[in-house]
DRENRO-780651 format. One record per residue (C-alpha): x negated, y negated, z; residue in one letter. Coordinates in steps of 0.25 Angstrom, whole numbers. Layout:
BEGIN
<<X, Y, Z>, A>
...
% end
This chain:
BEGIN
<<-26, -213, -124>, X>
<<-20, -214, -139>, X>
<<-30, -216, -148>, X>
<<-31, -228, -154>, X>
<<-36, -229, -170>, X>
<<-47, -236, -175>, X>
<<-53, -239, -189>, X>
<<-63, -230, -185>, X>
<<-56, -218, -182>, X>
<<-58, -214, -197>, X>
<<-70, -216, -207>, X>
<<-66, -229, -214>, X>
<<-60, -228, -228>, X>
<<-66, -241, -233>, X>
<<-79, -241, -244>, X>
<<-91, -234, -237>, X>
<<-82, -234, -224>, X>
<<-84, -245, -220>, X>
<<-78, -249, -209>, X>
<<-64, -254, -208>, X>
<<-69, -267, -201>, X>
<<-57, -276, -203>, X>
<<-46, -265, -195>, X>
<<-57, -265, -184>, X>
<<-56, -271, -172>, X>
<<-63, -271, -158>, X>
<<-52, -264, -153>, X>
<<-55, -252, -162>, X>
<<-69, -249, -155>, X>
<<-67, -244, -143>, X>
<<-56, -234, -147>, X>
<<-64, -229, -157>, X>
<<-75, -226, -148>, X>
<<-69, -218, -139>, X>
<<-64, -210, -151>, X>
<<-78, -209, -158>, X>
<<-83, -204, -143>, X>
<<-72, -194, -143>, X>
<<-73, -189, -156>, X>
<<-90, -185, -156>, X>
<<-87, -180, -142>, X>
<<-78, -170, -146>, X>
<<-85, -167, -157>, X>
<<-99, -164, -150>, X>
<<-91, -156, -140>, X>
<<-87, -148, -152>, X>
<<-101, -146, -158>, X>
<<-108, -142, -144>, X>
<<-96, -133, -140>, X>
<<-95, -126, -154>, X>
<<-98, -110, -149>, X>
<<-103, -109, -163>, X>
<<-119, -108, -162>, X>
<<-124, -121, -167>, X>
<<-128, -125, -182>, X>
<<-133, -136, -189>, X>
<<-118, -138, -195>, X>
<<-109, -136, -181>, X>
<<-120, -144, -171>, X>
<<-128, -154, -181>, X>
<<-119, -157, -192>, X>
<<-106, -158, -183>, X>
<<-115, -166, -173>, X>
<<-116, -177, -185>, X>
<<-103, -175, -189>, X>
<<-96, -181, -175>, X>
<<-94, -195, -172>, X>
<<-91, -200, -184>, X>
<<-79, -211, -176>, X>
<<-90, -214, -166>, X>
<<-100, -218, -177>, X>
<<-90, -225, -184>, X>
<<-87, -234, -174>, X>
<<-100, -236, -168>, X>
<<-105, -242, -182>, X>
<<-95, -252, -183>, X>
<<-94, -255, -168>, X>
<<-107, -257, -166>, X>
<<-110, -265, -178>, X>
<<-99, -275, -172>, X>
<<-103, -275, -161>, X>
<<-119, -279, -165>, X>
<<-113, -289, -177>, X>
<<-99, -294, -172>, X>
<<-97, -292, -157>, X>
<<-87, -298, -149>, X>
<<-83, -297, -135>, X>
<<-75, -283, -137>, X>
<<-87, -278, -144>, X>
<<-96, -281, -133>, X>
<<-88, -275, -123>, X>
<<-84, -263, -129>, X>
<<-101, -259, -133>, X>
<<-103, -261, -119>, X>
<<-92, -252, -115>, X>
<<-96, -242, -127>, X>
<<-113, -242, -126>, X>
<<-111, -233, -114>, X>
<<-101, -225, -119>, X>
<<-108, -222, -132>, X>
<<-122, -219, -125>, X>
<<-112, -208, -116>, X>
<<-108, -203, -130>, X>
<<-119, -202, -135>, X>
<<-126, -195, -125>, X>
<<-115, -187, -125>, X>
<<-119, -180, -137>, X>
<<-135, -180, -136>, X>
<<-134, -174, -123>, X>
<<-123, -163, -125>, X>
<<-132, -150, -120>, X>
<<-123, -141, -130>, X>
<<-124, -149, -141>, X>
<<-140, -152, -139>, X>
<<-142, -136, -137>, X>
<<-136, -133, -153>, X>
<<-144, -144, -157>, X>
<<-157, -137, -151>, X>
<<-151, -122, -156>, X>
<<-152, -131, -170>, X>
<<-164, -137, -168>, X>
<<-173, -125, -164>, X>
<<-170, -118, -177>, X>
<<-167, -130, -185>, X>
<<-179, -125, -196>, X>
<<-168, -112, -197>, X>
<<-157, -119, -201>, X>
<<-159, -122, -216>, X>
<<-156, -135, -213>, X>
<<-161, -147, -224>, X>
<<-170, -156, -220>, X>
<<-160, -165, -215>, X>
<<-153, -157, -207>, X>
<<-164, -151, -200>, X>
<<-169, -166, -195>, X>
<<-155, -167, -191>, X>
<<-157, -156, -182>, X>
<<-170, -163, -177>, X>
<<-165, -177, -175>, X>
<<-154, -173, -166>, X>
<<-161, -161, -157>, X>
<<-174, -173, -154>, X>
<<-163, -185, -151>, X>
<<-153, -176, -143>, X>
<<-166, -171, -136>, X>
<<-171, -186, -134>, X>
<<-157, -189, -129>, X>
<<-158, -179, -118>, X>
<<-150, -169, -123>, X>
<<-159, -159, -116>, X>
<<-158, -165, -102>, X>
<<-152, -160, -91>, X>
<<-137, -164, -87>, X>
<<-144, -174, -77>, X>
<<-151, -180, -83>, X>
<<-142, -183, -95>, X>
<<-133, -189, -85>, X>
<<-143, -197, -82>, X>
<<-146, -202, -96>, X>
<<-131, -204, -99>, X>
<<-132, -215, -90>, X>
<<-145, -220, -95>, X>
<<-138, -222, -109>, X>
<<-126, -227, -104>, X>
<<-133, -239, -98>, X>
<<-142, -239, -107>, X>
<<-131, -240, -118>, X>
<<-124, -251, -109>, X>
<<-136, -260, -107>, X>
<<-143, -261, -120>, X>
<<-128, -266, -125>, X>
<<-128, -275, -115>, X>
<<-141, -281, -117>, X>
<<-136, -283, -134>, X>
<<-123, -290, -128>, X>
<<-132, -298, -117>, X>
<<-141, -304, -128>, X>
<<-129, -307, -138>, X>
<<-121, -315, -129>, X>
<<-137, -323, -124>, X>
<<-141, -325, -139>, X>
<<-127, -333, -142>, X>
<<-128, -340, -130>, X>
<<-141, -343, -130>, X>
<<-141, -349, -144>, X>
<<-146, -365, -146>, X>
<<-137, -375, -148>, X>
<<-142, -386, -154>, X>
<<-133, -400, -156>, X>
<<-142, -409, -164>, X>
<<-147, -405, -178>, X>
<<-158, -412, -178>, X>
<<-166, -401, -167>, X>
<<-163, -391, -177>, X>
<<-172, -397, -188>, X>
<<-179, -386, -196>, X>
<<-167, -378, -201>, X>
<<-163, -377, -212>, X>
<<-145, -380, -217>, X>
<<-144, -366, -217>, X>
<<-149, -365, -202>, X>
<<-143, -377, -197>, X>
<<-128, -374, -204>, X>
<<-130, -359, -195>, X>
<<-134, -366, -182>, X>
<<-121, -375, -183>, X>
<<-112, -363, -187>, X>
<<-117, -357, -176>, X>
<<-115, -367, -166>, X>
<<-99, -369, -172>, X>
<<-96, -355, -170>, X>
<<-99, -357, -155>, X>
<<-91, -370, -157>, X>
<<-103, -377, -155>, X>
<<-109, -392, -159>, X>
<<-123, -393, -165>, X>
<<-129, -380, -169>, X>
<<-134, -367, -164>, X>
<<-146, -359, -165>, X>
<<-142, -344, -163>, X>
<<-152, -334, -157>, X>
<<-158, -322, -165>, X>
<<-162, -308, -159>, X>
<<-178, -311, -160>, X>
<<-186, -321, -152>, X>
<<-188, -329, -163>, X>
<<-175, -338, -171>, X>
<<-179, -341, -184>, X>
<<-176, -354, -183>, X>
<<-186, -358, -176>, X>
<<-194, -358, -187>, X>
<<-188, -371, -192>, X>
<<-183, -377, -180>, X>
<<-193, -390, -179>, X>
<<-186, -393, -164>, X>
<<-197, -386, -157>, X>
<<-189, -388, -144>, X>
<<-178, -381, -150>, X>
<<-188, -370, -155>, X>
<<-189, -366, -142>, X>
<<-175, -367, -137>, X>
<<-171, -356, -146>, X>
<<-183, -349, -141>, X>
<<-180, -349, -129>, X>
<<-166, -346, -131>, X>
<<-170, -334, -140>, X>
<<-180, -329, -127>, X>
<<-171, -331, -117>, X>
<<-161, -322, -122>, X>
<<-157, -312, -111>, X>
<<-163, -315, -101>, X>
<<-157, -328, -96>, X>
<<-148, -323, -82>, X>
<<-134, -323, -84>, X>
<<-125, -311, -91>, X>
<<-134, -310, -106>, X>
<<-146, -308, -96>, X>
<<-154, -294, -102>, X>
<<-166, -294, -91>, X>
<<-160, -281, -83>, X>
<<-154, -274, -94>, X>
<<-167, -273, -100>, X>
<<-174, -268, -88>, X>
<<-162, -260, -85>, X>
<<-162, -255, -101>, X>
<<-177, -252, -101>, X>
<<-176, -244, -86>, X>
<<-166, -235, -92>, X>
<<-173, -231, -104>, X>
<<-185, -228, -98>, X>
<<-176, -220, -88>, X>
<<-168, -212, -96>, X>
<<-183, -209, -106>, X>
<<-187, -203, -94>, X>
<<-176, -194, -90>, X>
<<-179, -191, -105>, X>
<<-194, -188, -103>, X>
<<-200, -200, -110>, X>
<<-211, -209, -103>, X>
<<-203, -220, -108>, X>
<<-190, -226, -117>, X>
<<-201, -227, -127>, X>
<<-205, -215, -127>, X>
<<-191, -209, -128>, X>
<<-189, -219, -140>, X>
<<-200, -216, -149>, X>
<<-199, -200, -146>, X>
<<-189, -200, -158>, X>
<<-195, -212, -168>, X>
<<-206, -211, -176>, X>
<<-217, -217, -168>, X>
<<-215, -203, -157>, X>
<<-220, -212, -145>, X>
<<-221, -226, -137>, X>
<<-236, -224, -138>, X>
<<-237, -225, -154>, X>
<<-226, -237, -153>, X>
<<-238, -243, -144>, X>
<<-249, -240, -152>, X>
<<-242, -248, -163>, X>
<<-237, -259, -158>, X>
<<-249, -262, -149>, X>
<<-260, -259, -159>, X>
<<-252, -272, -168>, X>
<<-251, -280, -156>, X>
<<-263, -286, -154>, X>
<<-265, -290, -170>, X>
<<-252, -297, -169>, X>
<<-253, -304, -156>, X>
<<-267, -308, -165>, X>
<<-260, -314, -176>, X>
<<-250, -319, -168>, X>
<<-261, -328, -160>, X>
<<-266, -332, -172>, X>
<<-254, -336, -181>, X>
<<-250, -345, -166>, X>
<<-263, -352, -168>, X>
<<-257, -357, -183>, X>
<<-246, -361, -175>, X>
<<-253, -370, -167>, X>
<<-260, -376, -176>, X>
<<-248, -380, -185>, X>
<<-242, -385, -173>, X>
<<-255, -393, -168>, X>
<<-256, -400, -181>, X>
<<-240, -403, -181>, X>
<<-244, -410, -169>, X>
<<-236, -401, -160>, X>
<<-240, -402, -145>, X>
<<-236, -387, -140>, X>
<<-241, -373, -140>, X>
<<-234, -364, -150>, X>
<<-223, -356, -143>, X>
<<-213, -347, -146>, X>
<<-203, -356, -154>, X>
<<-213, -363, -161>, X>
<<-219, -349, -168>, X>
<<-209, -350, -179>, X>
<<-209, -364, -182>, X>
<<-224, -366, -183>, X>
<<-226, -352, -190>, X>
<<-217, -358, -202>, X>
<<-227, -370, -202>, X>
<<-239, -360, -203>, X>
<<-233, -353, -213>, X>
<<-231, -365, -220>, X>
<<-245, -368, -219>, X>
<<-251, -356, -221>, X>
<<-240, -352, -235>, X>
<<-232, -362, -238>, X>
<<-221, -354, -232>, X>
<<-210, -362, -224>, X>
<<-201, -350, -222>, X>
<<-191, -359, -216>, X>
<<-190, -366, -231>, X>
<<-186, -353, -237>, X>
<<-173, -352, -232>, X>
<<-167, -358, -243>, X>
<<-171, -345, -252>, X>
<<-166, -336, -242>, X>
<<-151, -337, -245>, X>
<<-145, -326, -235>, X>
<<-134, -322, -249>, X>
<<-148, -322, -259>, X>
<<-155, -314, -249>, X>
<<-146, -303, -248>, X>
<<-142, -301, -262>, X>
<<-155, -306, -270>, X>
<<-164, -300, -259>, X>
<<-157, -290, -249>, X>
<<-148, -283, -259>, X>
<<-160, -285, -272>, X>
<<-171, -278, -265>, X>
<<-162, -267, -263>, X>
<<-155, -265, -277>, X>
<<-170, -267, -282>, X>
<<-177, -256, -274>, X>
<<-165, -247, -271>, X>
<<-155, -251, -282>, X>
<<-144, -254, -274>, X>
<<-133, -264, -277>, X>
<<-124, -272, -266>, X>
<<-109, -277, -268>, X>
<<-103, -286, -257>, X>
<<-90, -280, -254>, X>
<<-81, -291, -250>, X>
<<-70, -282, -249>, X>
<<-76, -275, -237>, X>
<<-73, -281, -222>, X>
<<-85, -280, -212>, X>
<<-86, -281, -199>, X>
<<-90, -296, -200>, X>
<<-84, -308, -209>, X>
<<-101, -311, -211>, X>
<<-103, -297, -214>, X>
<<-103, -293, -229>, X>
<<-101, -280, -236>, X>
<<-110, -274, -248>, X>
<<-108, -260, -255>, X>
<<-121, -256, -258>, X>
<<-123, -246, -270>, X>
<<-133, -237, -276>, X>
<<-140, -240, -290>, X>
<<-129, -231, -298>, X>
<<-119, -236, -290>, X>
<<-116, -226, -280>, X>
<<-112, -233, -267>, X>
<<-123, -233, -256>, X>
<<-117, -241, -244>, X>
<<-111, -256, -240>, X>
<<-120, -266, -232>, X>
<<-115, -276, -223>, X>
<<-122, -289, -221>, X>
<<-119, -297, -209>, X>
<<-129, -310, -210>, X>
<<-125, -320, -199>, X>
<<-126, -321, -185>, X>
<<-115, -322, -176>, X>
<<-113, -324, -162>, X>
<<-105, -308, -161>, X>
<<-119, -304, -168>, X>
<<-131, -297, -160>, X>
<<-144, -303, -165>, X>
<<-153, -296, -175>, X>
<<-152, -291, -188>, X>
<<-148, -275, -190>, X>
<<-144, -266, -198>, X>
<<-133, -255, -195>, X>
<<-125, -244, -201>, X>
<<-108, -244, -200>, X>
<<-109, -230, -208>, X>
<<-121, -222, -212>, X>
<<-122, -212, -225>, X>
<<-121, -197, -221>, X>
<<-117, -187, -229>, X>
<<-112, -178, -220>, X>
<<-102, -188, -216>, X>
<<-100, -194, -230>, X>
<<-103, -209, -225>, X>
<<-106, -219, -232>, X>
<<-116, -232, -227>, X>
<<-114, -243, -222>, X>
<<-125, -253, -216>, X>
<<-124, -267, -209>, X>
<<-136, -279, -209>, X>
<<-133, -288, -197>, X>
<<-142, -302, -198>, X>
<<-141, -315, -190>, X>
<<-142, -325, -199>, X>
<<-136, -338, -194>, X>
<<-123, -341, -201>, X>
<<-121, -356, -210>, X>
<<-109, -363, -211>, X>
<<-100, -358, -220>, X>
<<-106, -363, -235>, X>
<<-119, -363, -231>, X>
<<-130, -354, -237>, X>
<<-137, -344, -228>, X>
<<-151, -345, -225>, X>
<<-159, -334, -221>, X>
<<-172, -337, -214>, X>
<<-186, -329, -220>, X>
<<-184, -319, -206>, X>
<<-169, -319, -212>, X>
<<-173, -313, -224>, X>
<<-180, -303, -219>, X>
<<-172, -298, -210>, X>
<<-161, -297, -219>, X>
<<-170, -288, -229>, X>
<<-175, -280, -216>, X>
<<-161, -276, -212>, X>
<<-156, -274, -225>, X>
<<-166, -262, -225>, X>
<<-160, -255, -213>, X>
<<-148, -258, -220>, X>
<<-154, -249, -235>, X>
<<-158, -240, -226>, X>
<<-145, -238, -220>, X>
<<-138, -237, -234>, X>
<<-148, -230, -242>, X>
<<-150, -218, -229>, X>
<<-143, -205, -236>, X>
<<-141, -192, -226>, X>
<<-133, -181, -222>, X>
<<-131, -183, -206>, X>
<<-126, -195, -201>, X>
<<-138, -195, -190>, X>
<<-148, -198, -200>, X>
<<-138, -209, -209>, X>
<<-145, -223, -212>, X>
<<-154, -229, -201>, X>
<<-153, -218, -195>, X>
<<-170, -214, -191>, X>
<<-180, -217, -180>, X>
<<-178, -230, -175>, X>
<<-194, -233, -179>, X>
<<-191, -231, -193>, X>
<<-177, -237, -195>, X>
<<-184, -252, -197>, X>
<<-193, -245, -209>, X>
<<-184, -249, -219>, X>
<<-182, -262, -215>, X>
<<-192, -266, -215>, X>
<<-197, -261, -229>, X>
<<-185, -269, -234>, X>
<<-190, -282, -230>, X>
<<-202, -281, -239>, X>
<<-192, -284, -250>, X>
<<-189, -300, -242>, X>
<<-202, -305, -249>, X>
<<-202, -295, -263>, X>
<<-205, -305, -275>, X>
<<-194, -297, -282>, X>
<<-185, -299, -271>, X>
<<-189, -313, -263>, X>
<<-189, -317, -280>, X>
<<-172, -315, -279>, X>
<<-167, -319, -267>, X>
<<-177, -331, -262>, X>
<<-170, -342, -270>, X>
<<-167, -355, -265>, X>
<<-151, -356, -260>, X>
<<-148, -372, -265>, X>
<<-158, -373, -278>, X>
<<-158, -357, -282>, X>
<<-174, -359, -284>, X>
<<-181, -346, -282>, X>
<<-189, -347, -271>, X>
<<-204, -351, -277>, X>
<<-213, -341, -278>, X>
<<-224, -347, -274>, X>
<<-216, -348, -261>, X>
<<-213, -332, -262>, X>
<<-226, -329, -263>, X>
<<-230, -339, -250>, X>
<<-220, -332, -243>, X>
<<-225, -318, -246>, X>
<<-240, -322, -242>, X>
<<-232, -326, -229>, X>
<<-225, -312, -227>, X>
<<-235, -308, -215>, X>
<<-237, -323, -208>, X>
<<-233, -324, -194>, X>
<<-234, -309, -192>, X>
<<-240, -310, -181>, X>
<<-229, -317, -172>, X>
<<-221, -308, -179>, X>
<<-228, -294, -177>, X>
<<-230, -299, -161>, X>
<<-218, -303, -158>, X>
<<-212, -290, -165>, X>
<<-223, -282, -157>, X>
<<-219, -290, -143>, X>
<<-205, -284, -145>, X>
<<-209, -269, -150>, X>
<<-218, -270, -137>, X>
<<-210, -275, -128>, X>
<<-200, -265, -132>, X>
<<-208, -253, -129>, X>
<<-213, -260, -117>, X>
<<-198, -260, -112>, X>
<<-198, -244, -116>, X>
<<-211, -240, -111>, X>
<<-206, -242, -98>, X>
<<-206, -229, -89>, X>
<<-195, -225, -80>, X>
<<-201, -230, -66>, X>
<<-206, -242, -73>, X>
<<-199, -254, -64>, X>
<<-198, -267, -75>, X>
<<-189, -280, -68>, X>
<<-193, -291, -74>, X>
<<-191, -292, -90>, X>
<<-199, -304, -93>, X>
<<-212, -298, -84>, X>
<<-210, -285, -94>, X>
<<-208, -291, -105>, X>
<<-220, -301, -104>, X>
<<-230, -290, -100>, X>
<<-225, -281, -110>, X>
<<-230, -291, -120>, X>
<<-243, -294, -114>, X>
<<-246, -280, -113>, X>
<<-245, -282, -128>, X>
<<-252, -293, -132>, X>
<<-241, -301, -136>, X>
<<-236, -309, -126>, X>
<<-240, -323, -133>, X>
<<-228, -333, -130>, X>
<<-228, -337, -144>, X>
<<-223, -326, -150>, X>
<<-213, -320, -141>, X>
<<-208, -304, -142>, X>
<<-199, -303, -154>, X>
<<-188, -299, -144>, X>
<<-188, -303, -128>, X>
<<-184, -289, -120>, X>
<<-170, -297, -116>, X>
<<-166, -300, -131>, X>
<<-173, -287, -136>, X>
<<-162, -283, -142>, X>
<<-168, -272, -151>, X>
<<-173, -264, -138>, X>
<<-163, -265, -127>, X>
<<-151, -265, -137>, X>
<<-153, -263, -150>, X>
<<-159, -247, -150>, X>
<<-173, -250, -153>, X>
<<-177, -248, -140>, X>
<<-192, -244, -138>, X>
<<-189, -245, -152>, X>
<<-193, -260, -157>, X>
<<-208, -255, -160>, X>
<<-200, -250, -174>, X>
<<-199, -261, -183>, X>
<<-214, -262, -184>, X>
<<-217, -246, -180>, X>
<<-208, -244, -195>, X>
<<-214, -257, -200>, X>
<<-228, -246, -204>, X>
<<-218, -241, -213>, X>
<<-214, -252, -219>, X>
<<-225, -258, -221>, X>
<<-231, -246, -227>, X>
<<-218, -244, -238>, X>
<<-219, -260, -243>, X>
<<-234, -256, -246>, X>
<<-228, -244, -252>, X>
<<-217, -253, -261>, X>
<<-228, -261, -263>, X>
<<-236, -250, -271>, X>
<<-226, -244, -279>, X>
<<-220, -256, -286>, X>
<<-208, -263, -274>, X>
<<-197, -265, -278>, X>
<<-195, -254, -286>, X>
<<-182, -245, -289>, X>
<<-192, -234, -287>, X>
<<-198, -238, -274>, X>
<<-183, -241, -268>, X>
<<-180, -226, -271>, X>
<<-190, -220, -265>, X>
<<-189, -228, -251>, X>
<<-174, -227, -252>, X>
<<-176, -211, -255>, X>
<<-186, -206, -246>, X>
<<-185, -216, -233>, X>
<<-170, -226, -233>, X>
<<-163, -215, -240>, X>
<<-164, -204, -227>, X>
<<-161, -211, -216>, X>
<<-163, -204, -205>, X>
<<-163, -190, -211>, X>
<<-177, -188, -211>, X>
<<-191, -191, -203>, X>
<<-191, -205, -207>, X>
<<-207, -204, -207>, X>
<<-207, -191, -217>, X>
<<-196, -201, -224>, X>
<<-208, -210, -225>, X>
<<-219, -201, -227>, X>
<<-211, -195, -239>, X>
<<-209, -210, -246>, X>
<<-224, -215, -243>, X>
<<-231, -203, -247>, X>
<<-238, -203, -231>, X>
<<-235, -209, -217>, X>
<<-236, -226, -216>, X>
<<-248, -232, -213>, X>
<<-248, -247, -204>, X>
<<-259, -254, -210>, X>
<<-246, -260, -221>, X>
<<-241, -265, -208>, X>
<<-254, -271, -201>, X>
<<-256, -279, -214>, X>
<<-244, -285, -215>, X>
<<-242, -289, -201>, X>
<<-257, -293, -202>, X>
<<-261, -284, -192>, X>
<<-272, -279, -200>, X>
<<-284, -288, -197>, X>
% end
């Protein structure tokens, strides 16, 4: 076959590379695919075959240097695909999942290539290598090994087909819940069951229902459980509509059902951890992050449970109570949580979180908070690039630069939600800075914010916010990452750190310095009062414990699905599930898991498998580091040197717990993290 040209064929020529998004077509992918495959393939081929014995320059160095076409076209497919799919993109990552898992295995389990990466490894002290190098070295000899490169020819067989259905499953089961989270939307014809929202809200609800062609309005779903909406919605039966709408996702019959892929999903896994000598997918998961083992993950998780299951009881009992004396007639349930816990925090701070909008104007937030915490703690600077076409009319384009000037980067925004977007919020790389490739960086921020008509100002709600400022860190620590190899390039580090920086960034949200500049009021141009400020900072840590239970239902569950062993028989999700939780503790009705197992989208399609226990696993560190800002002044030039030197600034290039032993002067303590999920009693 003749090949066909793509965009992708050569490294772009536009600022930082960026792709050539308006020459790209859905066409384009597929050939370029089938290229990229091609062209790493020969390329390992040469380095395993090379009669030359092996060294760091003709094994390692060349083994970074190959599949520079498939990288560039998984980045922007990918990102499409997650952020603007369409039927053509659907169908190709189903047809390509399986293809790139094949790929991929390919190389890891290449018995010539594995054996130079041993010869290396054995005398990688001999080598003269820096320190970089040499944890290179390391990093590919244990994930070659963990991806059963020292396996026998069948039993690699054997877990090629594992990955290839593992690789087709977990896309479908992204796709299944895309397609049940539009369809399962609520539509609402008459305004007047939609009192509690705000112009903003109700302008976003119509738009949405127009773009489906639609009368009335429509409430689109979210990835969580929870919508943030129903903290203001006073329809209580409506409250519970979108509940039970969020809940059912997945699991309703028909062709978006999840149930059998995730029994299938989780049999394979603990299948192939098996044939990989693990008790368990968890176990082959945490072998290579930082917490080693399943049983420390445990330990955590179930040493906060009871506390917050406690606190939990006890912020529902306030609940009640506001709702009693309302002269409500009903038990608090699920969709009632977020509407009474506004009317708690009202009574208890003067807070109505739901009244704040209007100083949380989406364009303020971004360049007078967003962008200012990070020109004030790092000195960077941010200028929209209108000139420059993304992948998205909604997605917008900002060169970012160092303090002298010297370019760092371009960051693309893409706010709104939109029927072709996966739920969530994310950040992901289309290129990442390595030296030994000369790239530049390039990050991507992915929110679901609901879209006004077109005039309208953009509200973000309190969650909103922090969202916004949580993955903006990803986003610094994709931009700020500096390093040789392109393994260790931005995000690139244990999947139980990567949340770390974050989640320090969002300490910035409530900043006097910062919440001072951005929280002003979108029709009157008040600054928000600061008698309001500081209720709000007294209210940082209310409802935490609805908030730590249903994040610690999820992390449990997920584990629970990973701890399964291979000659475990599981047929009913919804049995699983609810044992699984109490098993835990946490298996109050009010306060559902953050994420059910059939919308679990972070575990059985999103790559944090056996993972989801890292947000509050990194969330030590986090928490020890604001104490730290804390201590040496905040928002200071200084502080943001340090942080970005010794911890955002390596990416992935060294042990990211030395990293953090190095800036902190020891290892993190959790006592930070007990108090301010007031765990500590």
């Amino acid at each position: 076959m003749s090949h066909i040209s793509t965009p992708f064929d050569q490294p772009s020529t536009l600022p930082y590379q960026l792709p050539p998004f308006a020459e790209i077509t859905d066409d384009h992918y597929a050939p370029a695919f089938q290229r990229g495959f091609a062209e790493q393939l020969a390329e390992i081929e040469a380095i395993a075959s090379n009669p030359e014995p092996p060294t760091f320059e003709n094994t390692m160095v060349a083994l970074e240097r190959s599949g520079a076409l498939l990288a560039r076209v998984s980045a922007v497919f990918f990102n499409k695909s997650s952020a603007d799919s369409s039927e053509a993109t659907n169908a190709l990552e189903e047809a390509i999942a399986p293809q790139l898992a094949a790929h991929q295995d390919s190389i890891r389990l290449n018995s010539r290539l594995y054996a130079r990466i041993v010869a290396l490894w054995e005398q990688r002290h001999d080598l003269g290598l820096d320190d970089e190098s040499r944890y290179l070295l390391e990093r590919y000899h244990a994930e070659f090994t963990l991806a059963g490169a020292a396996l026998d020819d069948e039993q690699k067989e054997t877990l090629k087909r594992y990955n290839a259905e593992l690789s087709t499953l977990t896309t479908r089961f992204e796709k299944n819940l895309l397609a049940d989270t539009n369809d399962l939307a609520v539509h609402v014809e008459d305004a007047s069951q939609l009192d509690g929202l705000g112009p903003g809200e109700l302008s976003a609800a119509a738009q949405a229902a127009a773009d489906r062609g639609l009368d009335g309005y429509l409430i689109t779903l979210v990835l969580p459980t929870g919508h943030p909406w129903l903290s203001s919605l006073t329809n209580r039966a409506l409250r519970e509509r979108v509940m039970e709408a969020s809940r059912s996702r997945g699991r309703r019959g028909g062709d978006h059902d999840n149930r059998e892929l995730v029994l299938r999903i989780a049999r394979l896994r603990a299948e192939r951890a098996r044939l990989l000598g693990f008790e368990n997918h968890a176990a082959y998961v945490t072998a290579d992050q930082t917490a080693r083992n399943p049983e420390r993950v445990a330990e955590m998780l179930t040493s906060l449970a009871p506390a917050a299951a406690r606190n939990a009881r006890a912020e529902q009992q306030d609940l009640q109570r506001v709702a009693d004396e309302s002269g409500a007639a009903f038990t608090i349930e699920a969709w009632d949580w977020a509407y009474y816990s506004e009317k708690v925090r009202a009574e208890k701070y003067d807070v109505d979180t739901a009244a704040m909008r209007p100083y949380f104007e989406a364009e303020r937030v971004m360049r007078d908070g967003v962008f200012f915490a990070a020109t004030s703690l790092y000195g960077i600077t941010f200028t929209e690039r209108t000139d420059l076409v993304a992948y998205h009319p909604d997605a917008r384009v900002f060169e970012v630069r160092n303090e002298d000037g010297t370019p760092l980067g371009l960051y693309i925004l893409d706010l709104y939600t939109r029927d072709s977007k996966r739920g969530g919020a994310w950040m992901n790389p289309l290129i990442a800075q390595n030296a030994l490739l000369d790239q530049p960086t390039i990050v991507v921020n992915n929110l679901n914010v609901p879209k006004p008509a077109p005039g309208e100002p953009t509200l973000l709600t309190y969650d909103e916010v922090g969202t916004f400022f949580h993955e903006f860190g990803h986003a610094l620590h994709g931009l700020f990452a500096r390093v040789t190899y392109p393994r260790f390039a931005g995000t690139n580090v244990y999947r139980d750190f990567v949340e770390f920086p974050s989640q320090v960034n969002e300490m910035w949200m409530l900043w006097p310095q910062v919440l001072d500049n951005y929280a002003v009021h979108v029709e009157t141009g008040e600054p928000m009062p600061r008698d309001l400020i500081e209720r709000l900072q007294a209210s940082a840590s209310f409802n935490e414990g609805f908030a730590t239970s249903e994040y610690l239902a999820a992390a449990l569950l997920d584990q629970a699905w990973h701890r399964i062993g291979a000659d475990e028989e599981v047929t009913d999700v919804a049995a699983f599930e609810a044992r699984a939780l109490a098993d835990a503790g946490l298996d109050n009705p009010a306060v559902p898991t953050r994420y059910s197992s059939t919308y679990f989208a972070h575990t059985f399609s999103g790559g944090y498998d056996a993972g989801y226990y890292s947000y509050i696993w990194s969330e030590v560190l986090d928490a020890d580091t604001v104490e730290w800002f804390k201590e040496n002044g905040g928002l200071t030039r200084e502080n943001g040197d340090r942080f970005r030197t010794l911890l955002l600034g390596v990416g992935g290039s060294k042990d990211p717990l030395d990293a953090y032993r190095e800036f902190r002067g020891r290892d993190a303590v959790i006592e930070p993290l007990l108090k301010r999920r007031g765990l500590d009693a």
